[in-house]
C-alpha positions as CSV (number, residue, x, y, z in Angstrom):
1,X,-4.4,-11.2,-13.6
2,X,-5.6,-7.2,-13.3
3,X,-9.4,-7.4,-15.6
4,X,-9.5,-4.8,-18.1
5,X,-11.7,-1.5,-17.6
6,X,-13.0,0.3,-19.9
7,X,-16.2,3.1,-20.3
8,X,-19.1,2.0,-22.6
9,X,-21.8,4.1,-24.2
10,X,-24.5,1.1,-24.7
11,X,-25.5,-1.7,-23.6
12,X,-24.9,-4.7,-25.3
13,X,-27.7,-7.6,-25.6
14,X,-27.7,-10.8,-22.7
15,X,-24.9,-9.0,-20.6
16,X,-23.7,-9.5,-16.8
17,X,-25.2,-6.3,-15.7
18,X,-25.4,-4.8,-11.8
19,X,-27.2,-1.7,-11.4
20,X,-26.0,0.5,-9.0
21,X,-28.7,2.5,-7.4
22,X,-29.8,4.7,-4.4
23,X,-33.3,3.3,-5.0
24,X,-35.5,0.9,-6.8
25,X,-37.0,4.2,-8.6
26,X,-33.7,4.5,-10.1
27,X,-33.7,1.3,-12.1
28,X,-34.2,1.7,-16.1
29,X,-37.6,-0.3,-16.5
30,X,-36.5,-2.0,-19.4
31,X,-34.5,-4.8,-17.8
32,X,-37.4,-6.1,-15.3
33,X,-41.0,-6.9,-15.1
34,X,-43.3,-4.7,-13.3
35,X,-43.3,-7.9,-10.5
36,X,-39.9,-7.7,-10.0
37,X,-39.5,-4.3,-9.7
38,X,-42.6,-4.5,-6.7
39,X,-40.2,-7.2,-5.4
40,X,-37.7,-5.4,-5.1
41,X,-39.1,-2.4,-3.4
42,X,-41.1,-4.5,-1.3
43,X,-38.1,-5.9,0.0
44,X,-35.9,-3.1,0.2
45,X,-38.4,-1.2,2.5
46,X,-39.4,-4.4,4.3
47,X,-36.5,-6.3,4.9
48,X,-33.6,-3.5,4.4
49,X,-31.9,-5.9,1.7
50,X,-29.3,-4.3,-0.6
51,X,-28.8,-6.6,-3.2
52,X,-30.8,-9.1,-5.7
53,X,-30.0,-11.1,-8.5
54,X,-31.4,-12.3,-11.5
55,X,-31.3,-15.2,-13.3
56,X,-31.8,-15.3,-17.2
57,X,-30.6,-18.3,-17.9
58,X,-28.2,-16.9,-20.9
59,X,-27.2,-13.8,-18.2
60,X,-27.1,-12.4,-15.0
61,X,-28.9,-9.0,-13.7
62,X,-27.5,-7.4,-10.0
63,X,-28.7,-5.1,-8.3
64,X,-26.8,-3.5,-5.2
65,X,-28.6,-0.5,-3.4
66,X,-26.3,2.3,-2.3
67,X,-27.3,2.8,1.3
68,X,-26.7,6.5,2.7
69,X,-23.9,6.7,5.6
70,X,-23.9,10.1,8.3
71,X,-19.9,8.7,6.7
72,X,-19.4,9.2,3.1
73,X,-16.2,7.2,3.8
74,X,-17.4,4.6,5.2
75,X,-20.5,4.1,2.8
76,X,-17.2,3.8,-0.3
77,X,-15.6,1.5,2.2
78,X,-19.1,-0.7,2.5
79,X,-19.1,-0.4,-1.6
80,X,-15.8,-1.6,-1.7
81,X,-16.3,-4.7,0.2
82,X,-19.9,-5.0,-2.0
83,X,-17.8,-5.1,-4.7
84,X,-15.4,-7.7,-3.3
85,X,-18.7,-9.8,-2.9
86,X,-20.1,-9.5,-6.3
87,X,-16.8,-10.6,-7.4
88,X,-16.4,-13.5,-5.5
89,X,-20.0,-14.8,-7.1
90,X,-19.0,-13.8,-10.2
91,X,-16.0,-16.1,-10.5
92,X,-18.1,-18.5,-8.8
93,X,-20.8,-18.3,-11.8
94,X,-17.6,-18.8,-14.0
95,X,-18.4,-14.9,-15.6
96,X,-15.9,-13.6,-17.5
97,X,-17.7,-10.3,-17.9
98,X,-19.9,-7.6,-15.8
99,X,-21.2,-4.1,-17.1
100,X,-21.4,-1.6,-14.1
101,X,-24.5,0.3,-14.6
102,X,-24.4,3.5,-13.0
103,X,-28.4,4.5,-12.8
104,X,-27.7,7.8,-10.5
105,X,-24.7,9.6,-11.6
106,X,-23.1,8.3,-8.8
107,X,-19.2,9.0,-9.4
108,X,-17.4,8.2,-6.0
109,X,-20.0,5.3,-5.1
110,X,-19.6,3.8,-8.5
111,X,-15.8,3.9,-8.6
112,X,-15.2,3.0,-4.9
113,X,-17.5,0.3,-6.2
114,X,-15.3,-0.3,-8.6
115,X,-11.9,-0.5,-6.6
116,X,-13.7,-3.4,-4.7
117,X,-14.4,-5.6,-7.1
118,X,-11.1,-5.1,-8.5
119,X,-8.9,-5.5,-6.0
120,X,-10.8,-8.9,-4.6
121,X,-9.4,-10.2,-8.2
122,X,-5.6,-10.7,-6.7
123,X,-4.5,-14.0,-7.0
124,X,-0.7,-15.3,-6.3
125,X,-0.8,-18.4,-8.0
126,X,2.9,-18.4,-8.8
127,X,3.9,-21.8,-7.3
128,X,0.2,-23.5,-7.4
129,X,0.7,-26.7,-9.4
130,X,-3.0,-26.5,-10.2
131,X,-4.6,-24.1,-11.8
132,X,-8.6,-24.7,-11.7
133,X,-9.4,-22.1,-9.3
134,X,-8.0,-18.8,-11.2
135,X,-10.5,-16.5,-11.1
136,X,-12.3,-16.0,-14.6
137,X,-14.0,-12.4,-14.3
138,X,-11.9,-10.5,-17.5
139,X,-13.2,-7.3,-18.3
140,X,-15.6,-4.6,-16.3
141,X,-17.4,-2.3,-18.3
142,X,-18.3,1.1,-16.9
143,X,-21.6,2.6,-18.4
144,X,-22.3,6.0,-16.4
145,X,-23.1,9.7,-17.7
146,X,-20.2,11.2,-15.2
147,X,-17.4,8.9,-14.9
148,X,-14.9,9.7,-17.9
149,X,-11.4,7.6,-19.1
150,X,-8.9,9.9,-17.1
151,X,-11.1,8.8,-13.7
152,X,-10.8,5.2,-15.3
153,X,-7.5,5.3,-16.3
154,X,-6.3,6.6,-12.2
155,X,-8.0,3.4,-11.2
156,X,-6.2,0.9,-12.9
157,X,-3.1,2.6,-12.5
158,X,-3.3,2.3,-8.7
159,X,-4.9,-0.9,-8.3
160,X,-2.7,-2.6,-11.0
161,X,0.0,-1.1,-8.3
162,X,-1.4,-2.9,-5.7
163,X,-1.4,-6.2,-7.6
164,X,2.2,-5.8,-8.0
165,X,2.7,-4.5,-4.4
166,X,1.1,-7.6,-3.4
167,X,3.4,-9.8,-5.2
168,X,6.4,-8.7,-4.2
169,X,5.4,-8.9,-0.4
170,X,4.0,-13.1,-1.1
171,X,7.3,-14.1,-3.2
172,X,9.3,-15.7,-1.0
173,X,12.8,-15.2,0.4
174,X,13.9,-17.9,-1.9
175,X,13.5,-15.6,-5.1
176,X,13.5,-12.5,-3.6
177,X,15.9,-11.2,-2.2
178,X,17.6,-8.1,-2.2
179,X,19.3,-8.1,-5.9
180,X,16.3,-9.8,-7.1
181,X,13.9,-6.8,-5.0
182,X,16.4,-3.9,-7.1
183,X,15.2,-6.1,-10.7
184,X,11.8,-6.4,-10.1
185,X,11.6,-2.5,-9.2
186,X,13.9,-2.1,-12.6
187,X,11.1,-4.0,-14.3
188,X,8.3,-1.6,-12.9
189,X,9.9,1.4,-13.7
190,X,10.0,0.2,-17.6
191,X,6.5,-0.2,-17.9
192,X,5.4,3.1,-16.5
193,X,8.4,5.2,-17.6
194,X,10.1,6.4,-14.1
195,X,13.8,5.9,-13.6
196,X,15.8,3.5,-11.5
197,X,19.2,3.7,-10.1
198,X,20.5,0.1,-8.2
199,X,23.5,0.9,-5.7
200,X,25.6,-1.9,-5.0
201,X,27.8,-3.0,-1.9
202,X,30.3,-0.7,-3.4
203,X,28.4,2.1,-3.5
204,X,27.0,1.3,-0.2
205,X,30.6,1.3,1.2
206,X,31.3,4.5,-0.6
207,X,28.5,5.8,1.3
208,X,29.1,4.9,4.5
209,X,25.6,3.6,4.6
210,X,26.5,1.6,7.9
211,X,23.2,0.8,9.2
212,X,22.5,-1.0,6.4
213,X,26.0,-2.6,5.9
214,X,25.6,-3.8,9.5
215,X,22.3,-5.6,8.9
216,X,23.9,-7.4,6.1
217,X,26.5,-8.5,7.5
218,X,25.3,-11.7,8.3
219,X,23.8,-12.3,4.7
220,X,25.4,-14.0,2.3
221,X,23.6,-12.1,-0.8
222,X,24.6,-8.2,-0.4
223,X,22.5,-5.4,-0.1
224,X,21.3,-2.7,-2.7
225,X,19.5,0.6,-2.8
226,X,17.3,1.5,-5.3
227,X,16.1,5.1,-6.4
228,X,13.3,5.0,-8.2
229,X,12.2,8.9,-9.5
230,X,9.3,9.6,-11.4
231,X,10.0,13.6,-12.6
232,X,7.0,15.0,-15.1
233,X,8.3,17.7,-18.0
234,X,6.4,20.1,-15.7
235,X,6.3,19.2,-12.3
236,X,4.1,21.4,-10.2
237,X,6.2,21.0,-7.4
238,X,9.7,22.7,-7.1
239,X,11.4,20.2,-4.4
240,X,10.7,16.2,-4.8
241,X,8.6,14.6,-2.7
242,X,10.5,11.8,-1.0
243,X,9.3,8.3,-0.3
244,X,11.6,6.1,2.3
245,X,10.5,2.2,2.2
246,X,12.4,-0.1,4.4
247,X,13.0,-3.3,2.3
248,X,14.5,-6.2,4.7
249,X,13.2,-8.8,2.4
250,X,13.7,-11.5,5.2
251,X,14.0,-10.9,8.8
252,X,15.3,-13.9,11.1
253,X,15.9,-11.0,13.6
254,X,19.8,-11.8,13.2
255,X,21.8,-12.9,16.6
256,X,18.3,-12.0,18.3
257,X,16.9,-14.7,16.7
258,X,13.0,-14.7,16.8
259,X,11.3,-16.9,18.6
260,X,8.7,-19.9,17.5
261,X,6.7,-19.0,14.5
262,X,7.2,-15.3,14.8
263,X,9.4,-15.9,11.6
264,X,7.1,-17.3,9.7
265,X,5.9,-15.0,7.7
266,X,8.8,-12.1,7.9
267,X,9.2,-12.5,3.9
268,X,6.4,-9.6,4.3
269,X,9.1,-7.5,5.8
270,X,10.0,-5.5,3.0
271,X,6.0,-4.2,2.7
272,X,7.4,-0.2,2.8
273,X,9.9,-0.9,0.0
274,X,7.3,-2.4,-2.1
275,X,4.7,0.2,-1.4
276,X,7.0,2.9,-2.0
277,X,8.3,1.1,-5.5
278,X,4.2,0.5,-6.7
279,X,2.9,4.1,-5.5
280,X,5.7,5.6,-7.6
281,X,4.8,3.5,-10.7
282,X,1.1,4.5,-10.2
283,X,1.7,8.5,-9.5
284,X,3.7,8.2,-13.0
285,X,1.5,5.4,-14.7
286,X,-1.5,8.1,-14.0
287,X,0.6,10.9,-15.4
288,X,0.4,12.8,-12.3
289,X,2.6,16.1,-12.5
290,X,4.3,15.5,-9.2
291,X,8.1,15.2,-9.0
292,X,8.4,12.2,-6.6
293,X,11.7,9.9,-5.6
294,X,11.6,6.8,-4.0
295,X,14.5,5.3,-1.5
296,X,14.8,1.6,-1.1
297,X,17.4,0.2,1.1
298,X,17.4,-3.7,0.9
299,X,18.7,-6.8,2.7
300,X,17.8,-9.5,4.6
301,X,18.5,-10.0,8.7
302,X,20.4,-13.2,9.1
303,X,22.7,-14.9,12.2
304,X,25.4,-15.4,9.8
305,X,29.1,-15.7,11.7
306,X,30.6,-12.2,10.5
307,X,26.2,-11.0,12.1
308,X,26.3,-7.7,14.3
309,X,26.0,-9.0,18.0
310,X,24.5,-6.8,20.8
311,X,26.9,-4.5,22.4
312,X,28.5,-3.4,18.3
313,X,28.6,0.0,17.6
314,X,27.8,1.1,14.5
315,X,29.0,4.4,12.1
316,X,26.0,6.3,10.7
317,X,25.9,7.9,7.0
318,X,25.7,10.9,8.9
319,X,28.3,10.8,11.4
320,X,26.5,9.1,14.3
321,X,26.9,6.4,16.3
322,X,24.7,3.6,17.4
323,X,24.6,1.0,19.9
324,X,23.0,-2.2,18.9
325,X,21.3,-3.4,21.7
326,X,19.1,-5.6,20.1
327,X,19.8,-7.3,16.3
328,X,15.8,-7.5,15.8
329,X,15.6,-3.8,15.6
330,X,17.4,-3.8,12.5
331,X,14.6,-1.6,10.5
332,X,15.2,1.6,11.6
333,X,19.2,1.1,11.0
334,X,18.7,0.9,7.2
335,X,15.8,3.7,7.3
336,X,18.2,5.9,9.2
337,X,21.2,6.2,6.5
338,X,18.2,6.6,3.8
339,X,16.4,8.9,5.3
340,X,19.8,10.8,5.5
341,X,20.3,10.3,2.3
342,X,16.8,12.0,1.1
343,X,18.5,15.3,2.0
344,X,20.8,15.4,-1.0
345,X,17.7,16.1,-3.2
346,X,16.3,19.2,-0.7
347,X,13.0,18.0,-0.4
348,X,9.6,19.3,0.5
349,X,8.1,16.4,2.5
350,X,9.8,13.1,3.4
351,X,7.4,9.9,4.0
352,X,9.2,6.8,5.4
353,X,6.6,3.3,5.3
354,X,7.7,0.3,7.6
355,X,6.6,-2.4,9.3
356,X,9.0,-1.0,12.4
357,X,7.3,-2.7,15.5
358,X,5.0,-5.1,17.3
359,X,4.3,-2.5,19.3
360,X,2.1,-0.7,16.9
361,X,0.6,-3.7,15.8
362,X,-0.9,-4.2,19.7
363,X,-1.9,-0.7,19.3
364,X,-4.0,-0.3,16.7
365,X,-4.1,-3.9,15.4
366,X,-4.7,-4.3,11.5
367,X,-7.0,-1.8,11.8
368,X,-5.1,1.4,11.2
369,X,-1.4,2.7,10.6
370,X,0.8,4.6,13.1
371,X,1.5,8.0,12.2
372,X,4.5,10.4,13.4
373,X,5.6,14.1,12.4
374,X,8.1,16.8,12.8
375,X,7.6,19.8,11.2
376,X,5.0,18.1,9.0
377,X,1.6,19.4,10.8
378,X,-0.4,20.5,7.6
379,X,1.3,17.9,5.2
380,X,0.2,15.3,7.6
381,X,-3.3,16.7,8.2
382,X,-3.8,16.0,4.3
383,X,-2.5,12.5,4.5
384,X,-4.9,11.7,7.1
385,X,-7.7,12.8,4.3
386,X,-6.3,10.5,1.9
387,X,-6.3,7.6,5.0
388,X,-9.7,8.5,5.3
389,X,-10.7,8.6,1.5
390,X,-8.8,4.7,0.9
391,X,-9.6,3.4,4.5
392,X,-5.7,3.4,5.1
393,X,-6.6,5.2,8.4
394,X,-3.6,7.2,10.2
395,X,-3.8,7.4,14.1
396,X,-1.7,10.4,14.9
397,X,1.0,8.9,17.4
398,X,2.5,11.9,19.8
399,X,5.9,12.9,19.1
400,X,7.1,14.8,21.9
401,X,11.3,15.5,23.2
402,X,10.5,13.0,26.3
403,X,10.5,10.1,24.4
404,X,14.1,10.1,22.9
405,X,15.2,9.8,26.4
406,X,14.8,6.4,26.6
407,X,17.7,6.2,23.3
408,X,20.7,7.9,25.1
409,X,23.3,5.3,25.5
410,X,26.7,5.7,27.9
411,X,28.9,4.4,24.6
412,X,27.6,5.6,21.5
413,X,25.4,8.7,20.4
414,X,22.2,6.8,21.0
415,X,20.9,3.4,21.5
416,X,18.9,1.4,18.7
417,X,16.3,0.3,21.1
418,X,14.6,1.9,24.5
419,X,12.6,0.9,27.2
420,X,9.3,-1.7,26.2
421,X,6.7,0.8,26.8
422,X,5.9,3.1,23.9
423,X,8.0,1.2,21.5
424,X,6.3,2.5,17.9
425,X,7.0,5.9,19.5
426,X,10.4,5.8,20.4
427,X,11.5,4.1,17.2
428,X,9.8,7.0,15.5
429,X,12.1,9.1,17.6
430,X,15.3,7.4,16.5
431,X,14.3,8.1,12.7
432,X,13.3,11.6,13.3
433,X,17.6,12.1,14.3
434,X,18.8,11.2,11.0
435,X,15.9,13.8,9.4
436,X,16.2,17.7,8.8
437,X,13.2,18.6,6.8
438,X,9.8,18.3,6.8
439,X,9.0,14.4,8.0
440,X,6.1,11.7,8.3
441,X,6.7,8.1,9.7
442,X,4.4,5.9,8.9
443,X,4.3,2.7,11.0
444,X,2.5,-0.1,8.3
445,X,3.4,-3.3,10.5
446,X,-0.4,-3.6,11.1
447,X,-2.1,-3.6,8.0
448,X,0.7,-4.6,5.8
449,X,-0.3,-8.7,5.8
450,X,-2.5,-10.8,6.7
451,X,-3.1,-14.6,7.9
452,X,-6.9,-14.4,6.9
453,X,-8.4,-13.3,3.9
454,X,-10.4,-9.5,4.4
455,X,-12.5,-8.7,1.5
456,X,-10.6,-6.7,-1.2
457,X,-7.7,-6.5,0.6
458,X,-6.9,-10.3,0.6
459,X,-4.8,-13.0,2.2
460,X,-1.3,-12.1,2.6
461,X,0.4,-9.1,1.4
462,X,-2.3,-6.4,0.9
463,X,-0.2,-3.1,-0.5
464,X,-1.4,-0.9,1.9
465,X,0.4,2.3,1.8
466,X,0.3,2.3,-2.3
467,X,-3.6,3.7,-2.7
468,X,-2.3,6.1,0.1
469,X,0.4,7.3,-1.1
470,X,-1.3,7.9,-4.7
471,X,-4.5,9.9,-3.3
472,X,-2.1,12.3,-1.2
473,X,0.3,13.0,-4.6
474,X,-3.3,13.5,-6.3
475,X,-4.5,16.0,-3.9
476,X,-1.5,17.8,-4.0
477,X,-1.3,17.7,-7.9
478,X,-5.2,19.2,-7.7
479,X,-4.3,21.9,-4.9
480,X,-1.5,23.5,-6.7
481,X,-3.1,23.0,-10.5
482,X,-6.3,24.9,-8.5
């Protein structure tokens, strides 16, 4: 359950309150004796510590001291996690309720604040017989001079994205699959107003989509693709931007069959689909004035008996030929007919999200997100910001001609896989031949889920790529409005 957020303009009587302050000179004087309030700067000079809390029996007072950072970033990042942890004892206490007091006019520190505490409220209790441990915090209150409903409003719209970014990465194979993925995304679109279109295998066919015909072929549900556009009355943007997710909603790794546990949790590979489906239905939940599309090829990777083997060649959307060497590289066959697709609607920037390769998860570990670009320098340079401003960090990954060496094949027009070394690069490489316009390729395999809980962003599927996604369409929304 997302809480409810709204702004306040008093303070009600015995409320859950945490005061949110650069300083103990900050705190209205009202709400503690004068020996607390020598407490607590005795032991924020003395001791360094950041938070207190109050007992009154009928309520709880918090206090969490905003700590400069040389990093704004990273001081929002270490608010975000506070606010994970005041969250955590909240539902502990059994509090339905907490008023965020904003004593400093704190806007970004407040709100990142904010974020944290809300998005350590995910639960996916869908097929928990028991229910005792749901969380019980309800509602946050906001009471600060600066922070108005429209900031409010953005920041339920993308974290109520992220809870249902995280949900469709946890549901199992067992409900969703690729016609289920296609509903679900039908569902969304409802709610905040963008428009869906579901392709079936017969419009697939008619396509010629035969990356992701290939991958299917060993399934025994068929595939979809799902365009999801959000376009405003009054767009401030001319050409769409396009967001490419790849959606193989299970991957067994098909005649390449994974090894050991290494399957075990591959329900989470349809993360890019999901992220593109919930950052869409935030940028138009929000309102934002940004014509955006969303491309969502879907299907699972099975070893069924009509499954591509190595050695197939397969015919592009766009008239090229590929050799499947390996059946586990299956990804960038369905990205490559969509992102061929995405030139149909002319657009300014493409984005593709995927969790493509192991190989970017050994280098940069869940830490950070493997970027790529072609023609895509300044567009790219802004995404980094909004990496920087969520925490969704990009590490630049080189893109240069050498690379797509390793793809030629002696049979077809190029090779699915290349050599082991540089692997998130040279899949990059194999996308970038199916582009023709300004592109970014965003490697998520890292981040995207998780074995062990990590404050806000939780156990399992965490929706990175959605808070992304919605700060870069933001920033450009602000640059051309400015």
């Amino acid at each position: 359950m997302h809480p409810e957020v709204v702004k306040i303009f008093r303070i009600p009587p015995k409320a859950n309150i945490i005061f949110l302050t650069p300083a103990s000179a900050n705190l209205p004087k009202e709400f503690f004796s004068k020996d607390e309030l020598s407490y607590i700067s005795l032991q924020q000079k003395k001791e360094k510590q950041d938070f207190f809390s109050f007992n009154r029996l009928d309520y709880w007072l918090f206090i969490q001291v905003i700590k400069e950072e040389d990093n704004p970033h990273k001081g929002k990042e270490n608010l975000r996690k506070s606010g994970d942890k005041l969250g955590s004892l909240l539902n502990e206490l059994k509090q339905q309720q907490i008023i965020l007091y904003d004593t400093a006019n704190l806007t970004h520190e407040t709100l990142a604040f904010a974020e944290g505490l809300l998005l350590g409220q995910y639960q996916f209790l869908k097929y928990k017989g028991k229910k005792e441990k749901a969380n019980t915090l309800e509602k946050i209150q906001i009471f600060s001079g600066k922070i108005e409903n429209p900031e409010i409003h953005d920041l339920t719209a993308v974290t109520d994205a992220v809870f249902r970014c995280r949900t469709l990465i946890n549901e199992p194979n067992s409900f969703l699959t690729a016609k289920t993925f296609a509903r679900e995304v039908e569902k969304m679109a409802k709610v905040c107003g963008a428009k869906v279109e579901v392709l079936n295998k017969n419009k697939i066919e008619a396509l010629q989509m035969g990356g992701l015909l290939a991958v299917n072929k060993g399934s025994e549900v068929p595939p979809t693709f799902t365009i999801m556009e959000w376009k405003p009355k009054q767009p401030v943007n001319k050409k769409p931007f396009v967001f490419v997710g790849k959606g193989v909603v299970f991957d067994s790794g098909g005649m390449n069959l994974k090894p050991g546990d290494s399957m075990s949790t591959m329900k989470e590979d349809m993360s890019g689909a999901a992220a593109v489906a919930s950052a869409i239905y935030a940028i138009a939940t929000a309102g934002l004035p940004v014509h955006v599309i969303g491309l969502m090829p879907a299907t699972d990777n099975r070893p069924g008996p009509k499954a591509i083997v190595p050695g197939d060649i397969i015919h592009m959307q766009n008239g090229m030929t590929v050799e499947v060497l390996n059946t586990d590289a299956e990804g960038r066959l369905i990205l490559a007919d969509a992102l061929h697709h995405a030139t149909k609607y002319h657009p300014s920037l493409v984005i593709d999200l995927a969790t493509l390769t192991g190989s970017a998860i050994r280098a940069v570990a869940r830490y950070g997100i493997v970027a790529m670009q072609t023609t895509a320098e300044k567009e790219l340079a802004l995404l980094k910001e909004s990496g920087w401003e969520t925490y969704e960090r990009l590490v630049e990954f080189p893109s240069w001609e050498e690379y797509g060496d390793g793809l030629k094949s002696d049979l077809a027009d190029m090779k699915n896989i290349g050599p082991a070394e540089a692997g998130a690069i040279t899949a990059g490489k194999f996308l970038e031949k199916f582009t023709g316009y300004p592109y970014i390729h965003l490697d998520i395999a890292g981040p995207a889920f998780l074995d062990k809980r990590d404050s806000y962003r939780g156990q399992g599927g965490t929706g990175v790529g959605v808070r992304l996604l919605f700060d870069f369409i933001r920033k450009i929304a602000r640059q051309k409005i400015n």
